[in-house]
C-alpha positions as CSV (number, residue, x, y, z in Angstrom):
1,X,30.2,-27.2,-20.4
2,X,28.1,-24.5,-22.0
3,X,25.9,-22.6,-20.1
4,X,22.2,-22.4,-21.4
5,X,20.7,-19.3,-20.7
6,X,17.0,-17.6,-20.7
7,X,15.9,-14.5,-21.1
8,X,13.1,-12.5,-20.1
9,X,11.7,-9.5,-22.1
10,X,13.2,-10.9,-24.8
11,X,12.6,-8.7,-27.5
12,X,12.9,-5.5,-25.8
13,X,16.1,-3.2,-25.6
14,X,17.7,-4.6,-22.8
15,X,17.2,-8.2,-24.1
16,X,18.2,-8.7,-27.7
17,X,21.6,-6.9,-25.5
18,X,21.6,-10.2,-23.6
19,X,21.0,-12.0,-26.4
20,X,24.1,-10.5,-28.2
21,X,26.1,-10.2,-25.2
22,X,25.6,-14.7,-24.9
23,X,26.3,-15.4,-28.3
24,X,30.0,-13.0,-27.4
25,X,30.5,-14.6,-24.0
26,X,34.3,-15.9,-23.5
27,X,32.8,-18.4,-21.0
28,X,31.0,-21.3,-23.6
29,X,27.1,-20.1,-23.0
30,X,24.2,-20.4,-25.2
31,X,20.5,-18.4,-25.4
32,X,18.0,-21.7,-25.2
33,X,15.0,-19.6,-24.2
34,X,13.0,-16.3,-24.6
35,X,10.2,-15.6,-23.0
36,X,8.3,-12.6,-23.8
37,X,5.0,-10.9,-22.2
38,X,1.7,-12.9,-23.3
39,X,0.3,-10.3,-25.2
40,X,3.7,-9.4,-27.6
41,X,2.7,-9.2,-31.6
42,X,6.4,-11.2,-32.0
43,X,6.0,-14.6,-30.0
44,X,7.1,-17.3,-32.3
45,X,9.6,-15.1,-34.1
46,X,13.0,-16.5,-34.4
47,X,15.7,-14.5,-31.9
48,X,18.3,-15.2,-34.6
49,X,16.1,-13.5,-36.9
50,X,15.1,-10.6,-34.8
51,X,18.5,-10.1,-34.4
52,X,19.2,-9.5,-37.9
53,X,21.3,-13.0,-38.3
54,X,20.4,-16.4,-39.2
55,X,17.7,-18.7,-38.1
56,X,18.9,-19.7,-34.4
57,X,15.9,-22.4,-33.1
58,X,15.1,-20.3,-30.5
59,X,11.6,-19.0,-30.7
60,X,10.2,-16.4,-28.1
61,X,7.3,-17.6,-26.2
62,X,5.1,-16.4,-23.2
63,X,5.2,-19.4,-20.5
64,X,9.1,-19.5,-18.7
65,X,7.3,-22.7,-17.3
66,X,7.0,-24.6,-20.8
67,X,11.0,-24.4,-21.8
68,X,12.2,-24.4,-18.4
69,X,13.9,-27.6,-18.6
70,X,15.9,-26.2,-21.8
71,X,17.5,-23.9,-19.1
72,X,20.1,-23.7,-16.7
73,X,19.8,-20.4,-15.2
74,X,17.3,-17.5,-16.2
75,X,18.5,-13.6,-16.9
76,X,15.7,-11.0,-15.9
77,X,15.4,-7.4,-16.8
78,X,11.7,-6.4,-17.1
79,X,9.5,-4.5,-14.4
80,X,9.2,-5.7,-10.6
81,X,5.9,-7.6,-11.4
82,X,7.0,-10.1,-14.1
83,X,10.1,-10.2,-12.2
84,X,8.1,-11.7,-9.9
85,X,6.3,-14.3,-11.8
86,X,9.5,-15.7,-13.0
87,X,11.0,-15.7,-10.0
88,X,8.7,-18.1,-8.7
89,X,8.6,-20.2,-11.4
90,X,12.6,-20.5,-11.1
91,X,11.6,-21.3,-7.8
92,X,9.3,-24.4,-8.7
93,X,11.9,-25.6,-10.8
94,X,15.7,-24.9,-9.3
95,X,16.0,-22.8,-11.6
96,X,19.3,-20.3,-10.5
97,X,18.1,-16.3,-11.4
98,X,19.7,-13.4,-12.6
99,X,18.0,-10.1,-12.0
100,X,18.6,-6.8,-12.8
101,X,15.1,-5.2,-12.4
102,X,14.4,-2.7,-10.1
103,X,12.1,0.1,-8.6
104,X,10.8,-2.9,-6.5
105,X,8.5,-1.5,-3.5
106,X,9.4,-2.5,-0.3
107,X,6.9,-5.5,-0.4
108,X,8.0,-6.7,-3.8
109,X,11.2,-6.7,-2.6
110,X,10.8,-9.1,0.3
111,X,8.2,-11.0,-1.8
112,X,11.6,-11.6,-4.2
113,X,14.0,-12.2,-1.4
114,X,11.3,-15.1,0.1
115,X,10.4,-16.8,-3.3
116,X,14.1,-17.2,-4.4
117,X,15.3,-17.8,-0.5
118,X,16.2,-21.8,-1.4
119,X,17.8,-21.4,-4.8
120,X,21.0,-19.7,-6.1
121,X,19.8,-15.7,-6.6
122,X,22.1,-12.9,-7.9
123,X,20.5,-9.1,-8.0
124,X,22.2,-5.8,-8.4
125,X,21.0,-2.5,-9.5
126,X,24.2,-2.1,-12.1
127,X,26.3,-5.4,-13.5
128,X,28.6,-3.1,-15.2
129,X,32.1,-3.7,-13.8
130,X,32.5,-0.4,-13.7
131,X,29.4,0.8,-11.5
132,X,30.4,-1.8,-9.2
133,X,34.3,-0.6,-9.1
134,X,32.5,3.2,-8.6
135,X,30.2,1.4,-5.6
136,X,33.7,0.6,-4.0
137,X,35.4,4.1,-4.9
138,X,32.1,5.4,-3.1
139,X,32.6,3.8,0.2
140,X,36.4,4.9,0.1
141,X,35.2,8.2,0.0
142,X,33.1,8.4,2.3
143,X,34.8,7.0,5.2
144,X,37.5,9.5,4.4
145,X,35.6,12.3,3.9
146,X,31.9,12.0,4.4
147,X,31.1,13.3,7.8
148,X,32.6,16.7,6.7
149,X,31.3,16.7,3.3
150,X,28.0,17.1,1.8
151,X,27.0,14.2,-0.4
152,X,24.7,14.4,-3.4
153,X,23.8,11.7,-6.0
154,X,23.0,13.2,-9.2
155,X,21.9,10.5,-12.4
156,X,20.5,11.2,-15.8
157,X,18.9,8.5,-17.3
158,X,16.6,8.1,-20.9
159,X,12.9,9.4,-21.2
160,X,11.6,5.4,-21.5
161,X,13.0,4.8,-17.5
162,X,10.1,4.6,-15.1
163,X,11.5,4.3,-11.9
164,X,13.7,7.6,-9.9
165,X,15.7,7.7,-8.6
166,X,17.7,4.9,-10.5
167,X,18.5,1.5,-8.9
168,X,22.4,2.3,-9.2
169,X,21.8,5.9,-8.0
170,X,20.3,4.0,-4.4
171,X,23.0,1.7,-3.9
172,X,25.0,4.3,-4.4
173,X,23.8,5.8,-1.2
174,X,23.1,2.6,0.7
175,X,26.5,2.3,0.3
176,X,27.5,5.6,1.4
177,X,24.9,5.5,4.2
178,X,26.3,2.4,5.5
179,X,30.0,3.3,5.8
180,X,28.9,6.2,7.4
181,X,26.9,4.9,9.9
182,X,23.5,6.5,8.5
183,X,20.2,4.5,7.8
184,X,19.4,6.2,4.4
185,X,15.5,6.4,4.8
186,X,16.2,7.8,7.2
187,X,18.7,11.1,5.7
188,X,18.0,10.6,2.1
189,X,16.2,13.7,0.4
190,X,14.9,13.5,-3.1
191,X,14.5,16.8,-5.0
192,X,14.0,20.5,-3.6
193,X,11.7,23.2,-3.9
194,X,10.7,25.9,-2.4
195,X,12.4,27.5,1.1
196,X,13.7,24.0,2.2
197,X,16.0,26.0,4.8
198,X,19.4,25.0,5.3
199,X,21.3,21.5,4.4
200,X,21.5,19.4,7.0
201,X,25.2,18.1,6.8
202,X,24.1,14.2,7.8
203,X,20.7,14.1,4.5
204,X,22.3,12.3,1.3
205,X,20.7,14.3,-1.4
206,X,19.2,12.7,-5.1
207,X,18.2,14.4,-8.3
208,X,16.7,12.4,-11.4
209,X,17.5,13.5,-14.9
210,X,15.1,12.0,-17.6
211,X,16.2,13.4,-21.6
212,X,16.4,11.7,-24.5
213,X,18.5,8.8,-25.1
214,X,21.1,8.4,-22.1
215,X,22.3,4.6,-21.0
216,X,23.3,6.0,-17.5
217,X,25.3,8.4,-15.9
218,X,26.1,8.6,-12.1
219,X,27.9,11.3,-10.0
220,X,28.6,11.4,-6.5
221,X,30.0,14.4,-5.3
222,X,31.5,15.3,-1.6
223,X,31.3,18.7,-1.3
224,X,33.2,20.1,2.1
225,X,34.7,24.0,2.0
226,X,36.9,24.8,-0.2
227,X,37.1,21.5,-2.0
228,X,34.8,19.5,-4.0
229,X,35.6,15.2,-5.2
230,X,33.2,14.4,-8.1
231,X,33.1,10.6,-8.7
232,X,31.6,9.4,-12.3
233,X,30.8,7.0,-14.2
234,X,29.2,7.0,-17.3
235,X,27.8,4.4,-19.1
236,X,27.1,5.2,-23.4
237,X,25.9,1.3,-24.0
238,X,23.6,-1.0,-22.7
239,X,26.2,-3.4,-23.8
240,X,28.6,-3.0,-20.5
241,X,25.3,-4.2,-18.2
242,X,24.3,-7.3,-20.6
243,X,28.0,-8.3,-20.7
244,X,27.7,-8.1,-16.6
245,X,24.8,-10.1,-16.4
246,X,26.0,-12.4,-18.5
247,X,29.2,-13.3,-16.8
248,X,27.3,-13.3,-13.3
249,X,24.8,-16.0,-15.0
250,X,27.8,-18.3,-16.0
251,X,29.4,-18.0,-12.7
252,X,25.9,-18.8,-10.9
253,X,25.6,-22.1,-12.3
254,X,26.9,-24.7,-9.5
255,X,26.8,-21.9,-7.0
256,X,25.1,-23.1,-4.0
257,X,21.9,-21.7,-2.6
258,X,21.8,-18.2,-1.6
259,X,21.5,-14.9,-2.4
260,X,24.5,-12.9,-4.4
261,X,25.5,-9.6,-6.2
262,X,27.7,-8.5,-8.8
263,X,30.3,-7.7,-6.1
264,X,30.5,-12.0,-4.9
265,X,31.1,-12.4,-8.8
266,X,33.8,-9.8,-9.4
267,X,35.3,-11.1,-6.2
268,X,35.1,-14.6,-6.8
269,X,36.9,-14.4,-10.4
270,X,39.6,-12.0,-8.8
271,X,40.5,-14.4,-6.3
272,X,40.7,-17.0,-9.0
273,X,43.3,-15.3,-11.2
């Protein structure tokens, strides 16, 4: 069976990605639907087209709601309040939703978690295997070493990103926090400056980097005396996040109701081989 896929923000960065990343898929999927913001100059154009390629049928339009029945699961990467929207018109329609938006407020977030509480639902901050092998490398870590170690989360991300720190960077240290026991709004400090006094051992420190073109780059670092374990990962294409998405959209289809991450996906297909 191929999988037919929709796309928001169709026509941004991050989505003619997706778009490239489902026309590559090893699992049989198909782009069906691109939906773009109401007020975008290229509604109507071809994706095929805008791609560079041939004519594919598949014109971008503003309204998930019109084409919804041409889907069978819907990828999301814009801002938290178009997320949103879509979300509840997946909602309306069993639609199953991909998301990898974030910088969601603490309201957004549990507007998400009710709208899409009946349907199947995958979210994570990162979809690149790799983040999510770092996430476990993370927790390792920190059971070994963190309660004699200081932990910092550094990431560096493009000029364009509008949210700090990044989505990965925090589950990063949710992750951390939890193996250590910590609630992490409760220890996490973002940015220094002025006579801030000394570090308190249990605080999970962030700093935001925002230059030119970087995809994404993450370190964790457990500092303790005399030694210092620096874990990266580095990411130099938006590719290695579509490709993510993509595979966690295929997998979704036939999942039953509920509310997944990249992590249930990973593990699913490892237990499968």
């Amino acid at each position: 069976m191929t999988v037919r896929i929709g796309i928001t923000g169709a026509a941004g960065r991050m989505g003619r990605m997706l778009a490239e990343a489902i026309s590559a898929s090893d699992t049989p999927a198909a782009l069906t639907a691109a939906i773009e913001r109401p007020e975008s100059t290229l509604l109507g154009a071809d994706m095929g087209e805008l791609l560079g390629g041939d004519t594919s049928g598949v014109s971008i339009t503003a309204d998930l709601a019109d084409v919804a029945d041409q889907v069978d699961v819907l990828i999301d990467f814009t801002v938290p309040e178009s997320t949103l929207a879509q979300a509840a018109i997946c909602a309306a329609h069993g639609l199953p939703m991909v998301v990898g938006t974030t910088g969601f407020s603490d309201e957004q977030a549990q507007t998400l978690a009710d709208t899409t509480a009946a349907m199947p639902f995958c979210q994570a901050s990162n979809f690149a295997p790799g983040v999510n092998l770092t996430f476990k490398l993370a927790e390792a870590a920190a059971k070994a070493l963190g309660n004699s170690a200081d932990i910092e989360i550094i990431e560096a991300h493009h000029r364009h990103k509008i949210d700090a720190p990044s989505g990965t960077a925090l589950s990063l240290g949710e992750v951390v926090a939890n193996a250590l026991g910590r609630d992490l709004s409760q220890v996490a400090v973002y940015g220094r400056e002025g006579r801030t006094g000394e570090r308190d051992r249990d605080t999970i420190g962030f700093s935001s980097i925002r230059v030119g073109d970087v995809v994404g780059d993450h370190t964790i670092i457990f500092a303790s005396e005399g030694e210092r374990l620096e874990i990266t990962h580095r990411a130099s294409s938006r590719m290695a996040f579509a490709q993510g998405a993509v595979q966690a959209a295929c997998w979704l289809v036939g999942q039953p109701a509920g509310r997944y991450d990249m992590q249930d996906v990973l593990a699913d297909q490892e237990s499968n081989l």
